[in-house]
ROFI-953455 format. One record per atom (N, C-alpha, C, O, CB): residue in three letters; x, y, z. Coordinates in steps of 0.05 Angstrom, whole numbers, padded with zeros to 5 digits, always signed. Glycine has a CB too. Example, Ala and Ser with C-alpha at 12.3 -4.5 7.8 and 13.67 -1.06 7.14 Angstrom:
ala+00264-00114+00156 ala+00246-00090+00156 ala+00264-00066+00156 ala+00285-00066+00169 ala+00226-00089+00181 ser+00257-00045+00142 ser+00273-00021+00143 ser+00258+00001+00157 ser+00268+00023+00161 ser+00282-00012+00114 
//
This chain:
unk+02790-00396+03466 unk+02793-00375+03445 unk+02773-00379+03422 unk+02765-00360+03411 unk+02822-00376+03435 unk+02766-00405+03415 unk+02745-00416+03395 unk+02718-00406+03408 unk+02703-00399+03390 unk+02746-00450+03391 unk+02712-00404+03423 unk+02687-00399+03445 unk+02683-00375+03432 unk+02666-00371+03414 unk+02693-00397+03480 unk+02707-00349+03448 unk+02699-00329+03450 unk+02694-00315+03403 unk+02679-00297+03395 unk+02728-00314+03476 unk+02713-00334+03383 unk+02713-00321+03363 unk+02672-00329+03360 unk+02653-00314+03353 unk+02743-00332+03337 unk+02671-00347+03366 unk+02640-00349+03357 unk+02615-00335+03376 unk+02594-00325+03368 unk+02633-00381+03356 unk+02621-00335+03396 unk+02616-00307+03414 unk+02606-00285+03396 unk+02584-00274+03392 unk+02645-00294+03430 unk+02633-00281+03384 unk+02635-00245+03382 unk+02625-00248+03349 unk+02622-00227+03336 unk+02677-00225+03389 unk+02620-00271+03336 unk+02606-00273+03309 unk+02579-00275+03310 unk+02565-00264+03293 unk+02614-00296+03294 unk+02569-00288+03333 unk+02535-00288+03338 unk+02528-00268+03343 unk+02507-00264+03331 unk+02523-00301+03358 unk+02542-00239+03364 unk+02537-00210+03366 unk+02534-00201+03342 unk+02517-00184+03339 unk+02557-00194+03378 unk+02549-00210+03320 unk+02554-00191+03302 unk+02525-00190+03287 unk+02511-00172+03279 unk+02579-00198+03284 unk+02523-00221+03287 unk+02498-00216+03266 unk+02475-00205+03274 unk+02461-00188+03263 unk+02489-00238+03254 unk+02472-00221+03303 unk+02446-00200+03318 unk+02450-00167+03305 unk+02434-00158+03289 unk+02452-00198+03360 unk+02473-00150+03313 unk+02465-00124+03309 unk+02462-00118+03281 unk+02449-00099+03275 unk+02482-00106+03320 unk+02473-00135+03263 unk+02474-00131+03236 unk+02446-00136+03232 unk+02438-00122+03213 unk+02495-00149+03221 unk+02430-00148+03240 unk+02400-00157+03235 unk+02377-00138+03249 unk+02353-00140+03244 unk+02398-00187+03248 unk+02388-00122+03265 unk+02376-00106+03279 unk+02375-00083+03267 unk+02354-00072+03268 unk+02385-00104+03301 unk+02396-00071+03253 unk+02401-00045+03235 unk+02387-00055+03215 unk+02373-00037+03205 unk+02432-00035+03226 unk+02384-00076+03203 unk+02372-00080+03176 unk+02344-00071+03172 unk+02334-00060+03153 unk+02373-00108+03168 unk+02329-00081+03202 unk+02299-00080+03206 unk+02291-00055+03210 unk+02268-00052+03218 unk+02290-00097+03229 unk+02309-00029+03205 unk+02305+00006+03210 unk+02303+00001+03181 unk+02323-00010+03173 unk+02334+00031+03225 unk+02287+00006+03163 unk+02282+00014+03138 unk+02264+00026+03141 unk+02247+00021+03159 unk+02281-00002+03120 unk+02263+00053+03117 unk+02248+00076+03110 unk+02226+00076+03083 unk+02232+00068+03061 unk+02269+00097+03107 unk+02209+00084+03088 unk+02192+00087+03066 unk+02179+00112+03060 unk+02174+00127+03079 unk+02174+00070+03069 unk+02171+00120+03032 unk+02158+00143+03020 unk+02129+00144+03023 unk+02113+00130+03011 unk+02163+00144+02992 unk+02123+00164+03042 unk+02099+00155+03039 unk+02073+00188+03034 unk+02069+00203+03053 unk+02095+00132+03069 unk+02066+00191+03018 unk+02039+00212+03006 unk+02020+00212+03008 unk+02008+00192+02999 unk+02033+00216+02987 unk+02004+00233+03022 unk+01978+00240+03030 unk+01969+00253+03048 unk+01980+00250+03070 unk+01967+00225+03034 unk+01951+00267+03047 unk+01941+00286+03058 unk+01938+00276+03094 unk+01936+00253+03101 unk+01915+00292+03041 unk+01937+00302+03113 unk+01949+00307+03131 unk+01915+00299+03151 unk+01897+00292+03136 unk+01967+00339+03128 unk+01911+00299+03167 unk+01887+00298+03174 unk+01885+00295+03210 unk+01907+00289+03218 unk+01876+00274+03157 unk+01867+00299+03230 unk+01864+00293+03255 unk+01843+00267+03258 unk+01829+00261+03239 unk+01855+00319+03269 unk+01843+00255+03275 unk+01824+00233+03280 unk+01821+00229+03310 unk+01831+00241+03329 unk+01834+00205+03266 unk+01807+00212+03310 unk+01796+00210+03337 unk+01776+00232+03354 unk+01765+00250+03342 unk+01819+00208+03351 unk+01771+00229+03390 unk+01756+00241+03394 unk+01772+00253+03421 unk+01791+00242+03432 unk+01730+00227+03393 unk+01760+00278+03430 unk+01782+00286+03447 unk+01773+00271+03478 unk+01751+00273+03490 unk+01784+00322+03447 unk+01793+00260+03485 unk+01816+00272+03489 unk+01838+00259+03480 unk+01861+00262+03487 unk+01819+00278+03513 unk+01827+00239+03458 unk+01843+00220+03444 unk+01843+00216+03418 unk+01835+00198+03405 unk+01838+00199+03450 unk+01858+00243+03411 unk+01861+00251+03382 unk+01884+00246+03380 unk+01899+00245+03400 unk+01855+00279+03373 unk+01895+00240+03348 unk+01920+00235+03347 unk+01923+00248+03305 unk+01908+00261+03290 unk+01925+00194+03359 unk+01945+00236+03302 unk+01944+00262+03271 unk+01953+00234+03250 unk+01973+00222+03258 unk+01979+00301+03272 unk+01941+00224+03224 unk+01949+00217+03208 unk+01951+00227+03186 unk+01941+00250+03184 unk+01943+00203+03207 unk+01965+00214+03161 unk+01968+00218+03140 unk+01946+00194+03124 unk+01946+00170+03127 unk+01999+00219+03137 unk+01934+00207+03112 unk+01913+00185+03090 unk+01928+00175+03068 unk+01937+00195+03057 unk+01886+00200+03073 unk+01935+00158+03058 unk+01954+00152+03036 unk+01927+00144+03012 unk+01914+00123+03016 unk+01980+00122+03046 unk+01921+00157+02992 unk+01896+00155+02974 unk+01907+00125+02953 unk+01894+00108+02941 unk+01889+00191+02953 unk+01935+00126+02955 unk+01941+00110+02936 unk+01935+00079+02941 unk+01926+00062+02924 unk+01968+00115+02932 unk+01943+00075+02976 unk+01944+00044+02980 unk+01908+00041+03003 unk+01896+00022+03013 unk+01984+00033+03004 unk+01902+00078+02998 unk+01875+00066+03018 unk+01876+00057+03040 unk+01863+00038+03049 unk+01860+00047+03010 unk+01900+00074+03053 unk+01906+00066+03086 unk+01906+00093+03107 unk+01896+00115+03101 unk+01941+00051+03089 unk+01915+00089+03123 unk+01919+00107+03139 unk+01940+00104+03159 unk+01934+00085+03173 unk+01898+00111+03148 unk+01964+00115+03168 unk+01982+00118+03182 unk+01983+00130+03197 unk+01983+00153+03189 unk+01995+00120+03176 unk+01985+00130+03233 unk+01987+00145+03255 unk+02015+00159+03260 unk+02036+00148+03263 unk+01981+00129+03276 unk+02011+00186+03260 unk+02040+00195+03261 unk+02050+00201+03291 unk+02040+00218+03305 unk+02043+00222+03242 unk+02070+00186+03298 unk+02085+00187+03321 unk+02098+00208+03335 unk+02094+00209+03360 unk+02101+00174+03318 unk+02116+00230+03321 unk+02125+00245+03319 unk+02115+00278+03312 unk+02129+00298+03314 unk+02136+00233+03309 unk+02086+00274+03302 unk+02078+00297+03301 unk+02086+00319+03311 unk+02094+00335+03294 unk+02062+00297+03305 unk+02086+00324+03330 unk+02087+00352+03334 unk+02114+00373+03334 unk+02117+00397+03335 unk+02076+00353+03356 unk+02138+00336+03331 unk+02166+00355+03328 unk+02161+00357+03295 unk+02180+00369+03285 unk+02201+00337+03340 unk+02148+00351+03280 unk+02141+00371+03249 unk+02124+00390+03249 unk+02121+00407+03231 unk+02128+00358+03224 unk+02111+00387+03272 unk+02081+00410+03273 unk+02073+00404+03244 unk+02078+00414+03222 unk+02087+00452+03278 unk+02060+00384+03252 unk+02039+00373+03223 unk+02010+00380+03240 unk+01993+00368+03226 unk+02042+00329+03211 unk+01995+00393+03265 unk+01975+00394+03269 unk+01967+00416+03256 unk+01948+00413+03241 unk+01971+00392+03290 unk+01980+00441+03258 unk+01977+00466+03232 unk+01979+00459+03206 unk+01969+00473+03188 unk+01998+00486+03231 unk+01990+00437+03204 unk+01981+00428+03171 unk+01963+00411+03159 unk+01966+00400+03137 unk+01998+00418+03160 unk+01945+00410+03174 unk+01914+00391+03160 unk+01912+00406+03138 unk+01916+00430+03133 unk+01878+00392+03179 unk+01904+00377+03118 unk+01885+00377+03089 unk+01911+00396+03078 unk+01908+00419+03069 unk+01843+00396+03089 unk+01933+00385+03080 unk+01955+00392+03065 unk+01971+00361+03055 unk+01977+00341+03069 unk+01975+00414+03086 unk+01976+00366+03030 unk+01986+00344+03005 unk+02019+00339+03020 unk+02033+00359+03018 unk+01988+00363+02962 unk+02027+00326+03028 unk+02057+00323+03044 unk+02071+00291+03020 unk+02062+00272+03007 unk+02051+00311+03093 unk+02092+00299+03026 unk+02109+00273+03014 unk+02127+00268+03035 unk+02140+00288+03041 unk+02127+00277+02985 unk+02134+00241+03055 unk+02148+00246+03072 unk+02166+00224+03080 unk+02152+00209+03093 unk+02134+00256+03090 unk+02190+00216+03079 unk+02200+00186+03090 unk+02196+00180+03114 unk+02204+00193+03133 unk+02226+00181+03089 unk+02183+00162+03114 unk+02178+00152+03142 unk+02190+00121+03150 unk+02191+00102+03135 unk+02145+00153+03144 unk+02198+00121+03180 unk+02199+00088+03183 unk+02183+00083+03208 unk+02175+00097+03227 unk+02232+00073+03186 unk+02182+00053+03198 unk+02150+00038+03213 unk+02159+00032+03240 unk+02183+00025+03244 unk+02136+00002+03197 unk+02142+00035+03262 unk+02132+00039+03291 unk+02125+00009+03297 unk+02134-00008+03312 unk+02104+00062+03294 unk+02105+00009+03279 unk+02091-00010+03291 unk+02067-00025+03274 unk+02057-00006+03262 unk+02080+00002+03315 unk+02055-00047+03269 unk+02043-00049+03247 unk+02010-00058+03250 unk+02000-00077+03261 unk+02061-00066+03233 unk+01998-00041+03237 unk+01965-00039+03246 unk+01953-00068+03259 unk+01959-00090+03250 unk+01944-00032+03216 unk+01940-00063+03277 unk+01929-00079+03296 unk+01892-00092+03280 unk+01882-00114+03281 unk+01928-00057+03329 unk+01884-00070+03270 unk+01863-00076+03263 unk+01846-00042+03259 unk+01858-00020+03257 unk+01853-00099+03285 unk+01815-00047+03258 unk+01797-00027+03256 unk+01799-00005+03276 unk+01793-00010+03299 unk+01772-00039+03257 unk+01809+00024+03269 unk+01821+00037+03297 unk+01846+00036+03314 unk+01856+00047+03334 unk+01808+00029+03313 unk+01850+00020+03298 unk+01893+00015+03314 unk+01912+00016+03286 unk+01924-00003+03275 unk+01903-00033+03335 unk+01911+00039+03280 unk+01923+00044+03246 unk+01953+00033+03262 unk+01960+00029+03286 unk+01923+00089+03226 unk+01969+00029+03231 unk+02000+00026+03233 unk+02013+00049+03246 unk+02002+00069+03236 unk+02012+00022+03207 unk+02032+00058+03264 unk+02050+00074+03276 unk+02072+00084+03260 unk+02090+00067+03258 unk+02060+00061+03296 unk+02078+00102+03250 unk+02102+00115+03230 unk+02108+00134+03249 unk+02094+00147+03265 unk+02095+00129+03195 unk+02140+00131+03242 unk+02155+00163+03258 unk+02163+00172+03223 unk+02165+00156+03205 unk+02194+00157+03289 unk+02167+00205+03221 unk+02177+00215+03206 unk+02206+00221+03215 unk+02213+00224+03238 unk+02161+00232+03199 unk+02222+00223+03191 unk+02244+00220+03184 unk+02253+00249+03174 unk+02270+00262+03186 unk+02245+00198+03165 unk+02235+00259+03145 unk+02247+00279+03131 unk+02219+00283+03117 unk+02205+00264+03110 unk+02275+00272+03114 unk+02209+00315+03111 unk+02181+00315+03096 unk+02192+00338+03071 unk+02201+00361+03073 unk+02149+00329+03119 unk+02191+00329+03060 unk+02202+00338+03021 unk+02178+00362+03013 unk+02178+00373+02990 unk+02196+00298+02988 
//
C-alpha cells in the first residue's frame, strides 16, 4: 500500500511538471515569408529582441495574406532555434 501511495505521488509530479513547461508568451512583429520555394515557411520578425520566429500554425490564422502586417500575438514555444536558418518554432495561441 506504501508502494502504490508513492507510485501515484511520482505520477503526480511528472504531470504537474509537464503542464508547467506549456507556457505562453507575447510576442510583436511584423509578419513576413522566408525561404525558397519549395521551402517557404512564414515568420514573425520581432524588431524588439532582433529575432525571428517560425510560425507553426500558420495557416489555421491565415497569416500568409497578412505579410508586412504589425500583429501582437500569444504564442507558445515549439521548439528552440537550432542556429543560422533553423529559427525557434512558435505555435499561435490567440492574435490581439
Amino acid at each position: 500500500m506504501k508502494k502504490m501511495g508513492i507510485l501515484l505521488s511520482f505520477i503526480m509530479m511528472f504531470l504537474s511538471m509537464g503542464c508547467a513547461t506549456d507556457s505562453t508568451t507575447i510576442v510583436s512583429g511584423y509578419i513576413s515569408m522566408k525561404g525558397s520555394m519549395p521551402y517557404t515557411y512564414i515568420v514573425i520578425e520581432d524588431k524588439e529582441n532582433h529575432k525571428e520566429y517560425k510560425i507553426e500554425n500558420a495557416k489555421e490564422f491565415d497569416l500568409k495574406s497578412r505579410q508586412r502586417e504589425k500583429l501582437t500575438m500569444e504564442v507558445s514555444w515549439v521548439k528552440e532555434a537550432v542556429g543560422p536558418g533553423f529559427p525557434a518554432v512558435i505555435k499561435v495561441v490567440k492574435i490581439y
